[in-house]
GUPARO-222632 format. One line per 10 residues: number of its first residue (from 0); their letters; for each residue y, x, z of N, C-alpha, C. Coordinates in Angstrom, 2 decimals, decimal comma. Layout:
BEGIN
NUM> A> Y X Z Y X Z Y X Z; ... .
***
This chain:
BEGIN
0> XXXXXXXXXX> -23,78 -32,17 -38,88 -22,63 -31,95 -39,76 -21,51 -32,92 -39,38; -20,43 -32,99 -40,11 -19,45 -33,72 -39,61 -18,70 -33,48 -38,43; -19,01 -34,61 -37,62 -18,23 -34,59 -36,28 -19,18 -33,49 -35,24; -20,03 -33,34 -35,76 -21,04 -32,22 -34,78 -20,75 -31,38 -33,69; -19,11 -31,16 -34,11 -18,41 -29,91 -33,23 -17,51 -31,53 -32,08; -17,53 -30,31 -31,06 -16,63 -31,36 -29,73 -15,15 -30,63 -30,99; -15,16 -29,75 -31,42 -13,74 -29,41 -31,92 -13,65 -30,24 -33,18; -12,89 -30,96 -33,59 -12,73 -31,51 -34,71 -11,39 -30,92 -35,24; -10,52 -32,27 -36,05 -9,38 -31,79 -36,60 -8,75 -31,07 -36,24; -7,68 -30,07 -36,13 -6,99 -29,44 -34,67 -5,54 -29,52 -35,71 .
10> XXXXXXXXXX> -4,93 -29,23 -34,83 -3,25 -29,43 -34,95 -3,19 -28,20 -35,85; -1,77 -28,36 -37,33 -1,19 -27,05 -37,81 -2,56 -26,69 -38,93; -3,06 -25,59 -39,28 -3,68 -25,35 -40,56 -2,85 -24,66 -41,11; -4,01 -23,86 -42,01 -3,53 -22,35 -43,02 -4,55 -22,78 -44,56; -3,68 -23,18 -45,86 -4,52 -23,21 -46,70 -4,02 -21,92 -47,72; -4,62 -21,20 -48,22 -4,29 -19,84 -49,13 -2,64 -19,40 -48,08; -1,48 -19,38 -48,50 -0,90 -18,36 -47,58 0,19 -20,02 -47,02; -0,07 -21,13 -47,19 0,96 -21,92 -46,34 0,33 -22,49 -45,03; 1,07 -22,22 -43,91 0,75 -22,91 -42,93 1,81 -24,27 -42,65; 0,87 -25,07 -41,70 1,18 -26,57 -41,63 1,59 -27,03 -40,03 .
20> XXXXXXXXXX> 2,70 -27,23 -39,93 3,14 -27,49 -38,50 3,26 -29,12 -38,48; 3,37 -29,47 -36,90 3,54 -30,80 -36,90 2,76 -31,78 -37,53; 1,60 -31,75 -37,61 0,21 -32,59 -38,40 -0,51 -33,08 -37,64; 0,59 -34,04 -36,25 0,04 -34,83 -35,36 -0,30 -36,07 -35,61; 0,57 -36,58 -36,80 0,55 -38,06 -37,54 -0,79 -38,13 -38,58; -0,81 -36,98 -39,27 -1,39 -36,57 -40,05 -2,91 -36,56 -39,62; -3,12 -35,79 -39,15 -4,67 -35,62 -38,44 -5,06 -36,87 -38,08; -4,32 -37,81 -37,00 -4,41 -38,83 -36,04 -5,33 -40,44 -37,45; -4,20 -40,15 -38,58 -5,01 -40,77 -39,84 -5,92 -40,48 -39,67; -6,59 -38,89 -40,32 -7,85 -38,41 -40,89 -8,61 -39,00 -40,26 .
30> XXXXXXXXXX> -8,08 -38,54 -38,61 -9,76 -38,59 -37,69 -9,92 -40,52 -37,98; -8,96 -41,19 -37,93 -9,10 -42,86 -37,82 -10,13 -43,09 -38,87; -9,33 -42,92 -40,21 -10,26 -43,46 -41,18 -11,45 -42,53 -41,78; -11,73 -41,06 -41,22 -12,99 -40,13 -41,47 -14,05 -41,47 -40,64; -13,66 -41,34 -38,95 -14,79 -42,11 -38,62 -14,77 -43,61 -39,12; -13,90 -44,20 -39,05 -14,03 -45,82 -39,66 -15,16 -45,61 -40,73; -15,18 -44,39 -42,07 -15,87 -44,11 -42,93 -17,30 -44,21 -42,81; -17,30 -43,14 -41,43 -18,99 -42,85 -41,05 -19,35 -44,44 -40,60; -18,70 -44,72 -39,29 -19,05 -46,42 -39,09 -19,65 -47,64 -39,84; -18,91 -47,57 -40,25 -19,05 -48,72 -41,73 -19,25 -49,20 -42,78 .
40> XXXXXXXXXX> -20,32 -49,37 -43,23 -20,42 -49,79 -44,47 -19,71 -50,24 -45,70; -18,66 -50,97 -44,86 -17,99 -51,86 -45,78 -16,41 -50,76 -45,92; -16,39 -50,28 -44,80 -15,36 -48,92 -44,90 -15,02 -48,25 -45,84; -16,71 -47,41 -45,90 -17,46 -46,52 -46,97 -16,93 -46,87 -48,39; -17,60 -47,92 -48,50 -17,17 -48,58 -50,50 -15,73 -48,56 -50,15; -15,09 -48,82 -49,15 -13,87 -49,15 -49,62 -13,12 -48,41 -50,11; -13,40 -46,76 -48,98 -12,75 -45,78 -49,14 -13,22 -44,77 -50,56; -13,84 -45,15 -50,69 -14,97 -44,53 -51,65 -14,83 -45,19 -53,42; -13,97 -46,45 -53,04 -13,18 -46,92 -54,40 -12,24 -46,44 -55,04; -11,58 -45,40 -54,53 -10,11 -44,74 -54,37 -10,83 -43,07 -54,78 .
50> XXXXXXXXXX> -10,32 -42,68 -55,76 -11,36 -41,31 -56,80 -10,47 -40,53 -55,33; -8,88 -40,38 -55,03 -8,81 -39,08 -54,28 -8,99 -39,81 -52,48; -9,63 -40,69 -52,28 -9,70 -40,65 -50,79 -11,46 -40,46 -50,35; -12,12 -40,74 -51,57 -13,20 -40,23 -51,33 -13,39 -38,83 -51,69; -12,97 -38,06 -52,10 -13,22 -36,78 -52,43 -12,61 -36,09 -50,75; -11,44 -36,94 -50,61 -10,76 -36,52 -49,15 -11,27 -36,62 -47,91; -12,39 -37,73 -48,07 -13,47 -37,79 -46,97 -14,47 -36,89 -47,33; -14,90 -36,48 -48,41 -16,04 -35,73 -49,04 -15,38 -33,70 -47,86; -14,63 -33,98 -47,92 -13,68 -32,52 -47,76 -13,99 -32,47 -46,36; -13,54 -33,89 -45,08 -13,88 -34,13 -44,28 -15,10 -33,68 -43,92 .
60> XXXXXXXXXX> -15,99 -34,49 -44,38 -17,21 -34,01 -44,01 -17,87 -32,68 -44,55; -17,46 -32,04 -44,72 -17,93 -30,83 -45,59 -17,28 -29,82 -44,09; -16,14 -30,39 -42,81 -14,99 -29,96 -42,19 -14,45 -28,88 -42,69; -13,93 -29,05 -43,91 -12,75 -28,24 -44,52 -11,54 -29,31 -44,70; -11,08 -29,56 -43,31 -9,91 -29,90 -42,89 -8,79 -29,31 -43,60; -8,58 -28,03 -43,94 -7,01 -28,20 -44,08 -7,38 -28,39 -45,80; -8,42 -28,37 -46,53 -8,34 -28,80 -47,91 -7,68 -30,22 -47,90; -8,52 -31,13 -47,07 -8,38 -32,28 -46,96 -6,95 -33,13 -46,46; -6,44 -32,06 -45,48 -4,71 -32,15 -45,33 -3,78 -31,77 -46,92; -4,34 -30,88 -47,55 -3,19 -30,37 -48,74 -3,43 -31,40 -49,50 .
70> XXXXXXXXXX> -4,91 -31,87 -49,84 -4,98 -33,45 -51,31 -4,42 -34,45 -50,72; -3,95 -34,73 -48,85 -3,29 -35,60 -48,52 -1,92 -35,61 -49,01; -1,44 -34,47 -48,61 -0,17 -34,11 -48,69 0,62 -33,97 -50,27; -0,25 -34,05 -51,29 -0,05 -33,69 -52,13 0,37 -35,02 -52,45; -0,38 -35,93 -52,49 -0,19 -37,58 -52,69 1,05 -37,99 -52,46; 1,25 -37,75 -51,27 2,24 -37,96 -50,89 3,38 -37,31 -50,91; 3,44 -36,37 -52,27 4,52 -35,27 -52,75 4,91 -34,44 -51,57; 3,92 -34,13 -50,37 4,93 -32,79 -49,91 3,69 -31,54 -50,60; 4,53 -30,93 -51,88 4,33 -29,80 -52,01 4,88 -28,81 -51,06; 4,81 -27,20 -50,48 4,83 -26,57 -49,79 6,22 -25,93 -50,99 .
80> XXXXXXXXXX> 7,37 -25,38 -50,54 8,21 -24,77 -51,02 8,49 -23,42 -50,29; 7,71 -23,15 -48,99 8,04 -22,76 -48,21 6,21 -21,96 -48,01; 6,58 -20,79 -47,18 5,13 -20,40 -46,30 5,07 -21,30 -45,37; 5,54 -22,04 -44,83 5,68 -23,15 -43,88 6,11 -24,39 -44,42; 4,97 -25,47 -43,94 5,00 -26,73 -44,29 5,14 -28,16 -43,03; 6,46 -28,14 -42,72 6,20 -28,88 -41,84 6,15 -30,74 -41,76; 4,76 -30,97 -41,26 4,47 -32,14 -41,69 5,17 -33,11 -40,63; 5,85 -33,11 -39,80 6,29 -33,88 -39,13 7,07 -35,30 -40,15; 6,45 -36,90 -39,65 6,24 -38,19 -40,38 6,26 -39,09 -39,37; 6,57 -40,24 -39,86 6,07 -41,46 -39,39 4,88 -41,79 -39,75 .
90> XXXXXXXXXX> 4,48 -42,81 -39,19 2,86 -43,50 -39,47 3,27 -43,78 -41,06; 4,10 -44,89 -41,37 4,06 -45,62 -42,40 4,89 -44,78 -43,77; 5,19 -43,61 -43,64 4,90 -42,41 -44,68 4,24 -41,95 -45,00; 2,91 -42,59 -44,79 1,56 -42,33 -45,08 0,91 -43,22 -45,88; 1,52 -44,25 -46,12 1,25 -46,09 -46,66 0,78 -45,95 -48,29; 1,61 -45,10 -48,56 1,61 -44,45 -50,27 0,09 -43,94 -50,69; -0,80 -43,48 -49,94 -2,06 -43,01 -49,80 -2,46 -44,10 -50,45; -3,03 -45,21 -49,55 -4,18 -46,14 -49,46 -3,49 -47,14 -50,15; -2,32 -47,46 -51,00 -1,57 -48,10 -51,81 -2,31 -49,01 -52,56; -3,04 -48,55 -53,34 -4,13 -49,01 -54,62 -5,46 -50,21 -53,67 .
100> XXXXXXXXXX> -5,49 -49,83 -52,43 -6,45 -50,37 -51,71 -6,06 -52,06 -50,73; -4,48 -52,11 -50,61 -4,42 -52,60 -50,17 -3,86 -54,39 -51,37; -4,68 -55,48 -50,86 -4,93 -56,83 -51,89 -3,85 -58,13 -51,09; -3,11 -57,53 -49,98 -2,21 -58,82 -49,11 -1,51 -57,91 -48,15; -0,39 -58,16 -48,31 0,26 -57,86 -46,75 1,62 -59,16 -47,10; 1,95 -58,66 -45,39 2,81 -59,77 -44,95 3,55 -59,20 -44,04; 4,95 -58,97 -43,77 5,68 -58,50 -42,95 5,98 -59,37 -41,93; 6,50 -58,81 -40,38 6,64 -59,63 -39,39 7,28 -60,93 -39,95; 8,60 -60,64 -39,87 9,61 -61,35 -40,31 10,17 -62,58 -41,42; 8,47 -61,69 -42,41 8,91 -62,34 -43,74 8,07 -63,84 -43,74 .
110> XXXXXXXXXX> 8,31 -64,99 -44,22 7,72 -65,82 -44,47 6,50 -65,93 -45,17; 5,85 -66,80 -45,22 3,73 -66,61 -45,15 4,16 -66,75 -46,89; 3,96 -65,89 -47,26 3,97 -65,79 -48,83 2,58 -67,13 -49,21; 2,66 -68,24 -50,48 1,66 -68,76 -50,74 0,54 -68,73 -52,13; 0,53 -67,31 -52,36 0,01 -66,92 -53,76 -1,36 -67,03 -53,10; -2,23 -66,89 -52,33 -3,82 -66,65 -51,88 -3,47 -67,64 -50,51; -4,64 -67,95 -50,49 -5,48 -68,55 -48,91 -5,46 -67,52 -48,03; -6,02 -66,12 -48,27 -6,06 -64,76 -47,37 -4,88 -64,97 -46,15; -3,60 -65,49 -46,41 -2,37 -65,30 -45,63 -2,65 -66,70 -44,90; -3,19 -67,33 -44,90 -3,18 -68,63 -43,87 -4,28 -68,29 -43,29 .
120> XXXXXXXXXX> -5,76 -68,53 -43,78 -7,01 -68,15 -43,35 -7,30 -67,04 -42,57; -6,59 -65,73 -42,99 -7,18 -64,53 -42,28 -5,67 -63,96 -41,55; -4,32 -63,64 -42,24 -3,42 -62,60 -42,10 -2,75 -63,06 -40,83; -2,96 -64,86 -40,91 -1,57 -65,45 -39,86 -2,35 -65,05 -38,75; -3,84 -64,51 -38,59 -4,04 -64,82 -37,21 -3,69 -63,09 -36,47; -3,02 -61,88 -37,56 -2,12 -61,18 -37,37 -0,86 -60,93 -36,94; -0,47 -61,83 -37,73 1,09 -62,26 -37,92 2,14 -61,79 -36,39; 1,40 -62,36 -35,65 2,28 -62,05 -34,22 2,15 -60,62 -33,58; 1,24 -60,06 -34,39 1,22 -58,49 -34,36 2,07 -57,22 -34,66; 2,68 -57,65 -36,17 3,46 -56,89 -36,27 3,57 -57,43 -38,13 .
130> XXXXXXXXXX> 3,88 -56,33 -38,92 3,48 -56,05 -39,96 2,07 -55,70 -40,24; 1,19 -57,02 -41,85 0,28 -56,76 -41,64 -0,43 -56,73 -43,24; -1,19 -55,40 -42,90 -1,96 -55,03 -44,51 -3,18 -55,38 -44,53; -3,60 -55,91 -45,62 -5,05 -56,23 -45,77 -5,57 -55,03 -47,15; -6,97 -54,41 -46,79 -7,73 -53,66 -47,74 -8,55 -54,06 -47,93; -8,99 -54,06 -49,58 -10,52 -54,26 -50,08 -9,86 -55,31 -50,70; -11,32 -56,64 -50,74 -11,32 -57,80 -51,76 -10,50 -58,37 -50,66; -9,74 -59,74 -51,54 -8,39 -60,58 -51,34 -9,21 -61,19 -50,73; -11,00 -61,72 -51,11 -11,72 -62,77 -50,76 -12,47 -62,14 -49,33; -12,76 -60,70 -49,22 -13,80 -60,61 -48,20 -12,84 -59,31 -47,65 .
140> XXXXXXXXXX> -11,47 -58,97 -47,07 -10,99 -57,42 -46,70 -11,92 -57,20 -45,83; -12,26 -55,59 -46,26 -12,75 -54,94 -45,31 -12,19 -54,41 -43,79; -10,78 -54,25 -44,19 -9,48 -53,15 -43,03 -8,43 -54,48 -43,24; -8,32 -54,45 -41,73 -7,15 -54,77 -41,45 -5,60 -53,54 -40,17; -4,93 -53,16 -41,13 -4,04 -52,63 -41,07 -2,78 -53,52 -40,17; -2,29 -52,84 -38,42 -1,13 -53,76 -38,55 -0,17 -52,66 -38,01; 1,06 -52,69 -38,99 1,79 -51,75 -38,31 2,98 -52,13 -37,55; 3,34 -51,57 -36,19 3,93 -52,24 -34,76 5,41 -51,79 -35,21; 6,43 -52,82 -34,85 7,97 -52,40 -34,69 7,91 -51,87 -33,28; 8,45 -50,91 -33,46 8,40 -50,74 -31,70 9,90 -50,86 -31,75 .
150> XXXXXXXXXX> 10,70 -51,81 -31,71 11,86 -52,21 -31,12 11,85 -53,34 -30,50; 10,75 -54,20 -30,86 10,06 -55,50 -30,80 8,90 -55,81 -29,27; 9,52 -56,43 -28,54 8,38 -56,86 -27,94 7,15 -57,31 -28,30; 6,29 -57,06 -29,06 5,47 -57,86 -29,44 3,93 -57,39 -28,61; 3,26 -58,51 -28,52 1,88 -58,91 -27,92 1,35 -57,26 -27,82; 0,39 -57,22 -27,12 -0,54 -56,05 -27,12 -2,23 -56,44 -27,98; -2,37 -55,93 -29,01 -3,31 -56,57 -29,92 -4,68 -56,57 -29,24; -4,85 -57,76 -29,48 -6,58 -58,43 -29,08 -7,41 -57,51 -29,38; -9,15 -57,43 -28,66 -9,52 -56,75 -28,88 -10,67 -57,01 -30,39; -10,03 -58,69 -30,52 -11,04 -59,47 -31,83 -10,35 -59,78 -32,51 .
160> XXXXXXXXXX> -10,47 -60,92 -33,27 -9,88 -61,96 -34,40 -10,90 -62,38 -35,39; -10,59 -64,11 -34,88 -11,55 -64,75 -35,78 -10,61 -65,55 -36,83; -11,24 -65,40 -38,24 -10,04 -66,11 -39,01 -10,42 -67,46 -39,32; -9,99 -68,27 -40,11 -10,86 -69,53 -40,28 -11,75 -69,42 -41,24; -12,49 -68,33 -41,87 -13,75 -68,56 -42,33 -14,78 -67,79 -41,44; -14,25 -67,88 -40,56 -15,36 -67,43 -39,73 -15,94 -66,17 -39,35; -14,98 -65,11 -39,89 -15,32 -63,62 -39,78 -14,36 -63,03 -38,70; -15,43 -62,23 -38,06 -14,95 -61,87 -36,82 -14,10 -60,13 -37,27; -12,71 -59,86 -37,12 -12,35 -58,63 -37,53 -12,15 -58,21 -35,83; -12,74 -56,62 -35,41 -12,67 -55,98 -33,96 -11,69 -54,92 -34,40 .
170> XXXXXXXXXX> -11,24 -54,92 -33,29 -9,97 -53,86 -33,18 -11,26 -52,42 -32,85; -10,81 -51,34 -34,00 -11,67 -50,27 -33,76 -10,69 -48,86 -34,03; -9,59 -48,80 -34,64 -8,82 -47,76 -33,73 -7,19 -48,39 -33,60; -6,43 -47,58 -32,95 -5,12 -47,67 -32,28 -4,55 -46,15 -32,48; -3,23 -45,85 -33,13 -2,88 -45,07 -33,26 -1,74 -44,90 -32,31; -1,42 -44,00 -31,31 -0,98 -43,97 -29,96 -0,13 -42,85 -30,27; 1,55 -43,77 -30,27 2,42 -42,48 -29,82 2,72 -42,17 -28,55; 2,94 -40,28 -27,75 3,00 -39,72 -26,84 4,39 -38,84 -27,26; 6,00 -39,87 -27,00 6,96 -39,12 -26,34 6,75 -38,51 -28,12; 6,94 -37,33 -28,38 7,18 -36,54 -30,12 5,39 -36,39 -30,28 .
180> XXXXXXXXXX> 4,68 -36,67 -29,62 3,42 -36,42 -30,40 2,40 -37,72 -30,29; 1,42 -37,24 -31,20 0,18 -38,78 -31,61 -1,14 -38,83 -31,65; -1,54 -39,50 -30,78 -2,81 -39,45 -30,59 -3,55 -40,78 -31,41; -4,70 -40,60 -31,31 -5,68 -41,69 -31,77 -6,89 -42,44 -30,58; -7,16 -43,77 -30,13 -8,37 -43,82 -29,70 -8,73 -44,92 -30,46; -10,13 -44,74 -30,26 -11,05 -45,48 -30,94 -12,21 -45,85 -30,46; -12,65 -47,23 -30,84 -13,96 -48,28 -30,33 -15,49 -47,45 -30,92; -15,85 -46,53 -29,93 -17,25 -45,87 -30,32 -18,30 -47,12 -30,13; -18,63 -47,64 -29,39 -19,55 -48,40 -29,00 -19,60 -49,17 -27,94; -19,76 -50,83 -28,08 -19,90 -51,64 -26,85 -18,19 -51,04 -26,63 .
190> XXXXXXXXXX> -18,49 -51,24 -25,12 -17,19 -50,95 -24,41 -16,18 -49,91 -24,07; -17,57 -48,70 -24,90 -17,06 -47,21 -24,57 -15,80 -47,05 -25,67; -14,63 -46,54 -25,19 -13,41 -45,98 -26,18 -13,38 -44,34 -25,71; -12,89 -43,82 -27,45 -12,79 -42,55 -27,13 -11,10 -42,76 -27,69; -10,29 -41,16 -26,91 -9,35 -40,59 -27,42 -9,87 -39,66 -28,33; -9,02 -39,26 -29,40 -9,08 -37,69 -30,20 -7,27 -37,46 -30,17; -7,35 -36,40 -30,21 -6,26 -35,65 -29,72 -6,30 -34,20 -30,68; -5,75 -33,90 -31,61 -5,74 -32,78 -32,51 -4,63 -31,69 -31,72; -4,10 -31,89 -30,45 -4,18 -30,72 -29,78 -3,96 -30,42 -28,33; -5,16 -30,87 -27,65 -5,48 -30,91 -26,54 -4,61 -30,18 -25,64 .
200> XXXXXXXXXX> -3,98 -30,83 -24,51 -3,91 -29,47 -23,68 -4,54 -28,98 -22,19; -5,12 -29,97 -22,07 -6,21 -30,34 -20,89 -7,79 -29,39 -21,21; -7,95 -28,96 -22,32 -9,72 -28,78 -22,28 -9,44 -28,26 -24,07; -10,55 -27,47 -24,57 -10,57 -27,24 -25,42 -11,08 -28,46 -26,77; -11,93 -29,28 -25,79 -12,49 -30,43 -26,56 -11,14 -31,76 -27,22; -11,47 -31,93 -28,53 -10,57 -32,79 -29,25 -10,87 -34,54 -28,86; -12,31 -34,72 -28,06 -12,21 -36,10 -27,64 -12,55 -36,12 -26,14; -11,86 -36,79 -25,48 -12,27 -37,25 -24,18 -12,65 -38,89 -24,31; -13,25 -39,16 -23,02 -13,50 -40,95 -22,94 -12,01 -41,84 -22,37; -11,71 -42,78 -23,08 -10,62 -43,30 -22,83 -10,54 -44,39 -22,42 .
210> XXXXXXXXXX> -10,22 -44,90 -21,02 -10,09 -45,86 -19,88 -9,35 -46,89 -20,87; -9,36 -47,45 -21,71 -8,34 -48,81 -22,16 -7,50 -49,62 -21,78; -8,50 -50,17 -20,63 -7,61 -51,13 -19,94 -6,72 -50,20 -18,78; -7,10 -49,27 -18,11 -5,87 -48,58 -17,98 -5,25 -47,21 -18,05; -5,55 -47,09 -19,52 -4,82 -45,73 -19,75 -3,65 -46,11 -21,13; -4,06 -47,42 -21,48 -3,30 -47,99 -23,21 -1,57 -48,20 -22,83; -1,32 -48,56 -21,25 0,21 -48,85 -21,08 0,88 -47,39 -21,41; 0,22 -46,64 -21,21 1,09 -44,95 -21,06 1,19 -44,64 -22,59; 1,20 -45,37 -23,37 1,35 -44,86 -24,80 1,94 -46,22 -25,62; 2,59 -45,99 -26,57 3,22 -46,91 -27,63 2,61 -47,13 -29,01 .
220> XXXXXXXXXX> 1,88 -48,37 -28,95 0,96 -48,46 -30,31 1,54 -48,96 -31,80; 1,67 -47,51 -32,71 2,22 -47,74 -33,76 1,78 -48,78 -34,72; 0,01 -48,35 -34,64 -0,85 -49,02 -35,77 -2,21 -49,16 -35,00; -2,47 -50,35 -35,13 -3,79 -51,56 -34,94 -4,78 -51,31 -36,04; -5,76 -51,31 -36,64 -6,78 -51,08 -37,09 -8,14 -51,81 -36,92; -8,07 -52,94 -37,72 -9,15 -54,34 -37,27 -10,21 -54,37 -38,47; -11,86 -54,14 -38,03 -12,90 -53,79 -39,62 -13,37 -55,39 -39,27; -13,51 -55,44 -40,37 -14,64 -57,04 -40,75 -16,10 -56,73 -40,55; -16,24 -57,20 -39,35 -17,43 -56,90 -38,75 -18,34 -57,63 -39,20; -17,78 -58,88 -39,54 -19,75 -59,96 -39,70 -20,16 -58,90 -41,02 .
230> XXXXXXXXXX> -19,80 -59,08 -41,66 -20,77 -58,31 -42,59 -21,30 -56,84 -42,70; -20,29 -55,88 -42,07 -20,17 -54,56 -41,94 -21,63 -53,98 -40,88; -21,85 -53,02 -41,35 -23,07 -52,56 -41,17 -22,65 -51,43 -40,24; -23,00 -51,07 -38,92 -22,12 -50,23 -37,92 -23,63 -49,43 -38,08; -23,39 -47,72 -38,07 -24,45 -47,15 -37,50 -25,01 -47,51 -35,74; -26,13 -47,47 -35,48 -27,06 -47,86 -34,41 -26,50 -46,03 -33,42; -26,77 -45,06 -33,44 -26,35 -43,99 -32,75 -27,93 -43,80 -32,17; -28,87 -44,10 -33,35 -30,03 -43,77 -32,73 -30,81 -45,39 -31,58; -30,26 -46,35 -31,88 -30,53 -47,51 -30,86 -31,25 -48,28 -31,89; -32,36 -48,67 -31,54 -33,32 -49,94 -32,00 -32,96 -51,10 -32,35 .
240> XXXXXXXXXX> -33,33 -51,75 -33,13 -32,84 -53,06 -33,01 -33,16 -54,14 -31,80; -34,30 -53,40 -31,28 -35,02 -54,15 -30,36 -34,40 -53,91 -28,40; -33,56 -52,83 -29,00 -32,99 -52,39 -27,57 -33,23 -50,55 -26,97; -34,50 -50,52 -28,09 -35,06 -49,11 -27,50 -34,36 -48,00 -28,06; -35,07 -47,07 -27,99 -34,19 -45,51 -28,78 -33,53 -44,78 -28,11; -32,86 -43,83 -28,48 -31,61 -42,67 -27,94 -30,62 -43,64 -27,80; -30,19 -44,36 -26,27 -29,01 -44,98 -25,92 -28,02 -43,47 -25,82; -26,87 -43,93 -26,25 -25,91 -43,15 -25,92 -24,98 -43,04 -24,64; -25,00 -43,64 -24,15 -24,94 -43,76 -22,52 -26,10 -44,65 -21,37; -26,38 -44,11 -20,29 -27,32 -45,00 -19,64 -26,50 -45,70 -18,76 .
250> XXXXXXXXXX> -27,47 -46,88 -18,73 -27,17 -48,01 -18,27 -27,86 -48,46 -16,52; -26,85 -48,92 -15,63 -27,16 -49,05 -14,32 -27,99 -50,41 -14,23; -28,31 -50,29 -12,76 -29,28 -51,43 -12,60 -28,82 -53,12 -12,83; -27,74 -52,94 -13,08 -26,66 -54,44 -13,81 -26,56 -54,07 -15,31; -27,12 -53,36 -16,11 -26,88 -53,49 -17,38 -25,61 -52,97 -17,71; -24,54 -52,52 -16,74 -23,29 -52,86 -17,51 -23,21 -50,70 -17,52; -22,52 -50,81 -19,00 -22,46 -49,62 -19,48 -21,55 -48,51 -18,62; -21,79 -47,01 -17,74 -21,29 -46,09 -16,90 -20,71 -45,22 -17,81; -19,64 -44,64 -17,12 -18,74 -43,39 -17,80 -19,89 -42,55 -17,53; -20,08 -41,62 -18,32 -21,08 -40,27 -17,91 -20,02 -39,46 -17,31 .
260> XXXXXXXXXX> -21,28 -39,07 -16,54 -20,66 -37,70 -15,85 -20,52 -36,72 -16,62; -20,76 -36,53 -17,90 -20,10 -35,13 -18,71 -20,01 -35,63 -19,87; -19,04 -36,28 -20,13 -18,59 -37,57 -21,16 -18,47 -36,56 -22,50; -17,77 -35,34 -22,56 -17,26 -33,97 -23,26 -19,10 -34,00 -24,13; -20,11 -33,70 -23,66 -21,24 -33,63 -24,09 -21,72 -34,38 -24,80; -21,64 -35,34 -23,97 -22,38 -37,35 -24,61 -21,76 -37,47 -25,75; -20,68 -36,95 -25,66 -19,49 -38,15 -27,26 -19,88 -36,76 -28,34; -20,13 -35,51 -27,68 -20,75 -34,63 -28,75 -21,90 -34,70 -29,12; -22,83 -35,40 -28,56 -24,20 -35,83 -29,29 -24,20 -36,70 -29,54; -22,74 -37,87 -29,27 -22,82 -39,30 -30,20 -22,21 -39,36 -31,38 .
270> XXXXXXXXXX> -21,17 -38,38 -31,75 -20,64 -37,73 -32,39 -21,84 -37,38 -33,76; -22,67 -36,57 -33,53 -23,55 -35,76 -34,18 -24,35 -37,19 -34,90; -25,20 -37,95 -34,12 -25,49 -38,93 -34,56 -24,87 -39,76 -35,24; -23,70 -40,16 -35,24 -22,60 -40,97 -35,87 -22,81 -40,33 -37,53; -22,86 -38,91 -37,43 -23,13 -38,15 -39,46 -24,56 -38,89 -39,54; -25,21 -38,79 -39,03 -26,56 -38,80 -40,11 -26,27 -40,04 -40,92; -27,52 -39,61 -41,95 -26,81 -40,52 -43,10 -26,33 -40,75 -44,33; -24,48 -39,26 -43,40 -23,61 -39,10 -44,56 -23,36 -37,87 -45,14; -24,62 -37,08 -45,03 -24,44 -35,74 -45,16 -25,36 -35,44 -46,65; -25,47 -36,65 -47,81 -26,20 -35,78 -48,98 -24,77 -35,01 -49,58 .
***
């Protein structure tokens, strides 16, 4: 269930008689925080605190996608006036959603606000990132949110961050603008990154495997996406604690993790594994 299909979100949608154009920004969310959802434990409660973003992941996984686009859209007041709904947005016209969830932010520019510790301890080690949101508890965030000026030179975000209490937050997706359209990749496992792409034009499949270190210059990163890992509970994909099990990619005689040769397949049976779990 879930991600089961190589086809996931796809671009556009028909709910009763409105169709939905331009739902490249749109989707590029879903797929981020659907899987952050499945991933994580600490995700899960988070998203799952919020009565319409869990029902919106509930929709997700059920893949009745374009339900799950209209309770988005609705939030965010675009009712349909029209048989045509065109969703064309910025990232951060989307901010209004997860509103209720978020306990600190701090803008590039703006000075380290001193109401909480959170902004010295955890946010500053953001700060040179961009604009930056914290979700969940003030004391333990689960999501770290950073959204990029792109007029701004700024850094290309780490692939860690340790704050000073000692919690390690990993960069686990990147929301990637392409020229008028938006893609997503994201940290599946170890070293492997996937793209999703809600409308392919290479292959019918919505994820391919994505080279990082050099495929990330060819795109402009709107939004950073960092989970609090020490505590967060990542599904295994079928892997042991001990090392054994269904590896999701095999490993050469150096240990170090190979692109598969039919990557389209692998990320669809890592994919599949990634639901179990979340399917009562």
């Amino acid at each position: 269930m879930l991600l089961h299909r190589v086809v996931y979100i796809r671009a556009g949608g028909r709910f009763l008689s409105y169709q939905f154009t331009n739902t490249c920004v749109l989707d590029s969310i879903l797929a981020a925080l659907h899987i952050c959802y499945i991933k994580y434990s600490n995700v899960r409660s988070l998203l799952e605190s919020d009565t319409l973003l869990k029902v919106i992941m509930d929709y997700l996984n059920a893949e009745n996608y374009a339900i799950a686009k209209v309770l988005w859209l609705r939030k965010l007041g675009r009712v349909p006036e029209h048989s045509t709904l065109d969703c064309k947005s910025c990232v951060q016209d989307h901010f209004p959603v997860w509103a209720k969830l978020v306990c600190a932010e701090v803008d590039y520019r703006q000075e380290t606000p001193s109401g909480h510790a959170i902004y010295e301890t955890t946010l500053s080690k953001f700060r040179a990132l961009g604009d930056v949101k914290a979700l969940g508890s003030v004391d333990d965030p689960a999501l770290i949110l950073v959204k990029r000026d792109l007029s701004l030179n700024l850094p290309k975000p780490p692939l860690s961050a340790e704050d000073d209490n000692h919690r390690v937050f990993n960069l686990q997706f990147l929301l990637l603008g392409e020229e008028t359209h938006m893609v997503m990749c994201f940290n599946f496992t170890k070293n492997i990154w996937v793209l999703y792409d809600d409308d392919p034009t290479s292959c019918s499949s919505s994820f391919r495997v994505f080279n990082y270190e050099e495929e990330l210059d060819r795109y402009v990163i709107c939004l950073a996406a960092y989970v609090n890992s020490t505590e967060a509970e990542e599904h295994k994909y079928g892997i042991a604690e001990t090392g054994g099990g269904a590896t999701p990619f095999d490993s050469g005689s150096s240990g170090q993790q190979r692109i598969p040769e039919n990557p389209v397949e692998d990320i669809r049976m890592m994919l599949e594994n990634l639901s179990c779990g979340t399917s009562e």
